[in-house]
C-alpha positions as CSV (number, residue, x, y, z in Angstrom):
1,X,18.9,11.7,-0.7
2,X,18.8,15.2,-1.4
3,X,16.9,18.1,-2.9
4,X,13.3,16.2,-2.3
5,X,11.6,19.3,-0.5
6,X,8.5,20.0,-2.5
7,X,8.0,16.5,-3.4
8,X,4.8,14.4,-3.2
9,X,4.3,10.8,-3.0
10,X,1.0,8.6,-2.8
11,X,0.9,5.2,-1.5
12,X,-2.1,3.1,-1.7
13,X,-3.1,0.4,1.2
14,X,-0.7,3.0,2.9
15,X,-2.4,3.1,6.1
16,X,-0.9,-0.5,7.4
17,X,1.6,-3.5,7.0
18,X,3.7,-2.5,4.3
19,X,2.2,0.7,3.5
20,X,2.4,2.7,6.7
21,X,6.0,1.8,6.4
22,X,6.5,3.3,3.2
23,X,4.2,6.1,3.8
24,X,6.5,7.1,7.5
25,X,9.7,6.5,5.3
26,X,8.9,8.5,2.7
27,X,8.2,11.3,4.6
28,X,10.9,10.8,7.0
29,X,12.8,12.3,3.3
30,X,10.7,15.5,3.5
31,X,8.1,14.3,0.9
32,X,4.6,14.9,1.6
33,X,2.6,12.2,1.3
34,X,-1.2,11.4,0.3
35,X,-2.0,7.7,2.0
36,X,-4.8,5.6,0.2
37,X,-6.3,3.3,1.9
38,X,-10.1,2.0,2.8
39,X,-9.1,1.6,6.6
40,X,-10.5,5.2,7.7
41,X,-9.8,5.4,11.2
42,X,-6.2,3.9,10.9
43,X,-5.0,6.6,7.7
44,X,-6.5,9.5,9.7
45,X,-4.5,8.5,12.5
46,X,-1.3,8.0,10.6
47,X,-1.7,11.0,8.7
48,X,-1.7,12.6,12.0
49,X,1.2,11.3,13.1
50,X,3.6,11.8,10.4
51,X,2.4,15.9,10.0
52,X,3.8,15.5,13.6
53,X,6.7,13.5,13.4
54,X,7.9,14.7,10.0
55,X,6.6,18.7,9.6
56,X,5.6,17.3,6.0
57,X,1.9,17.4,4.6
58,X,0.4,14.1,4.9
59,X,-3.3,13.6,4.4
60,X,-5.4,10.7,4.2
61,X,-8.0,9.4,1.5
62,X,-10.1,6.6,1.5
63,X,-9.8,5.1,-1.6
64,X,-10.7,1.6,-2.7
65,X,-8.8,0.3,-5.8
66,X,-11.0,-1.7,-7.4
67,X,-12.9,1.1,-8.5
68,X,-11.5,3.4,-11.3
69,X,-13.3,6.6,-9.7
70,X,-11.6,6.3,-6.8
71,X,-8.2,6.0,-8.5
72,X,-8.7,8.8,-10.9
73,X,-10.0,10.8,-7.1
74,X,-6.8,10.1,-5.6
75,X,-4.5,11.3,-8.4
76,X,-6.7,14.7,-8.6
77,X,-6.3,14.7,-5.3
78,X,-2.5,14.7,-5.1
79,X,-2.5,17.1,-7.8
80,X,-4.6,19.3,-6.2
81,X,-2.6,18.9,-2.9
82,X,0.7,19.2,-3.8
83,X,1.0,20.3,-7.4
84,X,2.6,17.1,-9.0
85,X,3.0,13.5,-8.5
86,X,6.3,12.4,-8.3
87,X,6.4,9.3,-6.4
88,X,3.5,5.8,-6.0
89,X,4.1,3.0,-4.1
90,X,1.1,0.7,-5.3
91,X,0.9,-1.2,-2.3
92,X,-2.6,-2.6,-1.7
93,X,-3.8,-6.0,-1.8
94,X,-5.7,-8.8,-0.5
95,X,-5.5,-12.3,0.0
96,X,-7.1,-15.6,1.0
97,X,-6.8,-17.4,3.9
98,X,-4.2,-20.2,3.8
99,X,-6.9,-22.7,4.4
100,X,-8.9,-22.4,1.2
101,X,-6.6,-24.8,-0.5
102,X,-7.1,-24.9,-5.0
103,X,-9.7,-26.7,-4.9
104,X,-11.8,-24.4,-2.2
105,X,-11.0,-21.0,-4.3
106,X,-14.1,-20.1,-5.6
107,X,-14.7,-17.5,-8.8
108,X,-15.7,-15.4,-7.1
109,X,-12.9,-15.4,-4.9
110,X,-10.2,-14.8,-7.7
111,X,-12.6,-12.0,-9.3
112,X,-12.4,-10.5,-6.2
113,X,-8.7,-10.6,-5.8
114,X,-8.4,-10.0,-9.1
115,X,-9.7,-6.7,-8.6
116,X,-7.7,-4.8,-6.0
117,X,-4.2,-7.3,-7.0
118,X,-4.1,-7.1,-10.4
119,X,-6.5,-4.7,-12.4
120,X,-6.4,-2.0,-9.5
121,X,-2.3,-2.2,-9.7
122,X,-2.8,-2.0,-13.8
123,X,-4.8,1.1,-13.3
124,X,-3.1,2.8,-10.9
125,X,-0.2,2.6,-12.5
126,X,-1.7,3.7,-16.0
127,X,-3.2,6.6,-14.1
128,X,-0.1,7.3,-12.5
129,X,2.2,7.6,-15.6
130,X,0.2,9.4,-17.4
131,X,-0.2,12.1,-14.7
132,X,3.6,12.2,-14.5
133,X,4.0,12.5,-18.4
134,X,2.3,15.8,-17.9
135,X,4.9,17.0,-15.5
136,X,8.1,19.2,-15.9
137,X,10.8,16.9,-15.7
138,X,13.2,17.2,-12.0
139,X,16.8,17.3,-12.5
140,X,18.1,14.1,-11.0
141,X,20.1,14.9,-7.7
142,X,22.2,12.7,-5.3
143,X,25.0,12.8,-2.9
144,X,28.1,13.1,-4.0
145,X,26.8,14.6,-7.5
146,X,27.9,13.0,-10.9
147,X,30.1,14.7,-12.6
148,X,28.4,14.2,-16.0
149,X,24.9,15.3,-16.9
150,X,21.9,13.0,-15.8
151,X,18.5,13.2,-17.7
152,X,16.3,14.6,-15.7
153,X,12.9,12.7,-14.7
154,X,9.1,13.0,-14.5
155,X,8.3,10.5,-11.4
156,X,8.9,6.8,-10.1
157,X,6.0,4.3,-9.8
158,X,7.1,0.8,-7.4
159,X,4.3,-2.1,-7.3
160,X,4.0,-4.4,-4.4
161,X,4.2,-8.4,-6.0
162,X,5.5,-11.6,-3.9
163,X,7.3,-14.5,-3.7
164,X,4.5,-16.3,-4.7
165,X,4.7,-14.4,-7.9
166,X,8.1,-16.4,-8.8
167,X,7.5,-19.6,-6.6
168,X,4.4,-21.4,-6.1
169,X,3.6,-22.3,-3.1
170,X,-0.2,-22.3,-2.5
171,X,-2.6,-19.0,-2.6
172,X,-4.3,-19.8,-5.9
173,X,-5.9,-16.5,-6.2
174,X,-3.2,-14.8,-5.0
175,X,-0.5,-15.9,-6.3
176,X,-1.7,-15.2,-10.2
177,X,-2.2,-11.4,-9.5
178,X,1.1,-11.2,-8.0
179,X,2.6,-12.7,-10.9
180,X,0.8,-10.4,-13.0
181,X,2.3,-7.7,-11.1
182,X,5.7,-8.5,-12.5
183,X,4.3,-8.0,-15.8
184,X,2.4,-5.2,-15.4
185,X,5.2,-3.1,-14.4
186,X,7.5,-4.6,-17.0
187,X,5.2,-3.2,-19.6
188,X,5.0,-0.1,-17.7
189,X,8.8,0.3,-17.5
190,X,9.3,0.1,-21.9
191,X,5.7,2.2,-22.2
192,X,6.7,4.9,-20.0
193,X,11.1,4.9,-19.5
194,X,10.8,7.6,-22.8
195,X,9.1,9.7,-20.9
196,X,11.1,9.9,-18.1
197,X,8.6,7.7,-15.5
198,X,10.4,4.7,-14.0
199,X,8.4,1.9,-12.7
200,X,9.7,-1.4,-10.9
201,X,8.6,-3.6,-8.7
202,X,9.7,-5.5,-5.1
203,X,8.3,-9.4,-4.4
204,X,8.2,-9.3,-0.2
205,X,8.5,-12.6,1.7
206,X,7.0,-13.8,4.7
207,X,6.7,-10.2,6.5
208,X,4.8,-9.7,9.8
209,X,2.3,-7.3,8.9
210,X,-1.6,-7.5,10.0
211,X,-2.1,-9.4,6.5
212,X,0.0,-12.0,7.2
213,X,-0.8,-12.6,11.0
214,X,-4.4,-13.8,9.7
215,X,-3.4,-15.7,7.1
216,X,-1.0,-17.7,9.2
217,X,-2.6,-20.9,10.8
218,X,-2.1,-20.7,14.5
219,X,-0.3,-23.7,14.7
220,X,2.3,-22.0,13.2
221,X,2.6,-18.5,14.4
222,X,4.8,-20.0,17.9
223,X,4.4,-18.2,21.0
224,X,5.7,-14.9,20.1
225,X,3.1,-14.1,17.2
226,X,3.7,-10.3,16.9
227,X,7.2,-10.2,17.0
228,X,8.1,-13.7,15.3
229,X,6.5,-16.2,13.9
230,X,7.2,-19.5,14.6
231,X,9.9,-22.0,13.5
232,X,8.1,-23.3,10.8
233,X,7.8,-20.4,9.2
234,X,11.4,-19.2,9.2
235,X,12.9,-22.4,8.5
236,X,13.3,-22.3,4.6
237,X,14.6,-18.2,4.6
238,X,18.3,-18.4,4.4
239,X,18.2,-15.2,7.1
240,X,16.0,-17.4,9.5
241,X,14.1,-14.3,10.1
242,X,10.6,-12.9,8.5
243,X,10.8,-9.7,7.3
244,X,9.3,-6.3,9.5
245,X,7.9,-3.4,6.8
246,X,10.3,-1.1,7.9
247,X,12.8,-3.5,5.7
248,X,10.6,-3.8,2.5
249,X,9.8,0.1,2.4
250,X,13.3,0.8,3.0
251,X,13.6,-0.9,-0.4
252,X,10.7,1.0,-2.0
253,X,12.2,3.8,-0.9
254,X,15.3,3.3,-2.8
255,X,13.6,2.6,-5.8
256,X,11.3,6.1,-5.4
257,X,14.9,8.3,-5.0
258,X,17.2,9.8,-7.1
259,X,19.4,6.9,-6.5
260,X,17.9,4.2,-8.5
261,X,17.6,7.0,-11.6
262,X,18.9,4.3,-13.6
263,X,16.6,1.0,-12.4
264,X,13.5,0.3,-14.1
265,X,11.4,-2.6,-15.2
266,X,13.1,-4.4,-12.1
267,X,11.7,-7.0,-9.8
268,X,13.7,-7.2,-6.2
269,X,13.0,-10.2,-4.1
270,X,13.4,-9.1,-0.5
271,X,13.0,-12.4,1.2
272,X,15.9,-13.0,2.9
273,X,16.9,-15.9,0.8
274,X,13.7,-18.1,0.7
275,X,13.2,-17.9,-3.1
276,X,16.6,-19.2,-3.7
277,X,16.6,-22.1,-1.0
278,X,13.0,-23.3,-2.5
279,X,14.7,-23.4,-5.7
280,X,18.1,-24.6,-4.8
């Protein structure tokens, strides 16, 4: 990917799991990054790090997104930081424990989830766009160039949904924000494409991030928790393998580049083959 010096990213639940991922891979590219997150100590510490390990600006935010003051903070923030917006991974989320089966999810439960998963996505993403539409357009550059002209774009938005989005399996509060997710940034994709602002979304599966690891009945995690779960758990992926973050940002990060210029209202399972094997 080239020509992405001077470009700015923000990534929201970016200080852990998933999000740390995208936030080191995205500024592995030279893009300075903004990490949003409610986990204070962790994004200070991570934005530390990647100034370091990258010589890119990175700062931290705490940010919760259930609250639209916080969102419209963040974008100013960017702004403010780095002059534009041209890159979100909406990555935050929350979910319930594996033992609260339907009938234990309470309303206040879903509200809850309902909040950060599905109207904080909606908003960020809202927010987002309309920063971008504000923008200069970039000229679209990759490696080796096209030899025909490419319209040029204002910015690249990628929500987090699931597997339970597309398959149910349990989560009851969960699982209907994720789903929402897909539709969210469907409508985001036809409302905002004409203006140059992209927006797609990935549905992880099982990946070993701190989220997952307490969610995940100890009876099933096997004896090697923090670097693979147990049997159980792998059985029905076709890859016999949970996913690590590193793999589902390297995916985000494909769909925040140059080289997806032409990929929008798109939801990639990256799952190693469990959706199709619970469907098959």
């Amino acid at each position: 990917m080239s020509g992405e010096t001077g470009f700015s990213a923000l990534v929201t639940g970016g200080a852990s799991g998933i999000g740390a991922a995208v936030s080191r891979k995205l500024a592995s590219r030279g893009i300075n990054v903004l990490i949003a997150d409610v986990q204070d100590e962790l994004g200070e510490k991570l934005a530390q790090e990647i100034k370091s390990a990258f010589k890119v600006e990175a700062v931290y935010l705490h940010t919760d997104v259930s609250k639209e003051a916080d969102i419209r903070n963040m974008i100013a923030t960017v702004v403010k930081k780095f002059g534009r917006l041209d890159y979100a991974a909406n990555v935050a989320g929350i979910c319930e424990n594996t033992q609260f089966e339907e009938h234990s999810i309470t309303a206040e439960m879903v509200d809850r989830t309902y909040s950060i998963n599905q109207r904080g996505v909606w908003l960020c993403q809202k927010l987002e766009a309309e920063q971008m539409i504000t923008q200069e357009r970039r000229a679209v550059e990759f490696s080796p160039p096209s030899p025909q002209s490419i319209q040029p774009q204002r910015g690249a938005i990628v929500n987090v949904a699931s597997t339970t989005a597309v398959v149910g399996m349990g989560f009851g509060a969960y699982a209907q924000t994720k789903a929402a997710v897909v539709t969210i940034t469907q409508n985001g994709a036809f409302f905002y494409g004409p203006q140059g602002v992209r927006c797609n979304s990935i549905s992880p599966g099982g990946t070993v991030t701190p989220m997952m690891l307490r969610n995940v009945p100890e009876q099933f995690r096997g004896t090697d928790t923090h670097e693979q779960p147990g049997n159980v758990l792998v059985q029905p992926i076709a890859l016999k393998t949970m996913a690590r973050p590193e793999e589902q940002a390297n995916v985000i990060s494909f769909l925040l580049s140059a080289e997806s210029s032409q990929v929008t209202g798109v939801n990639i399972l990256v799952d190693g083959g469990f959706t199709f094997t619970r469907s098959g």
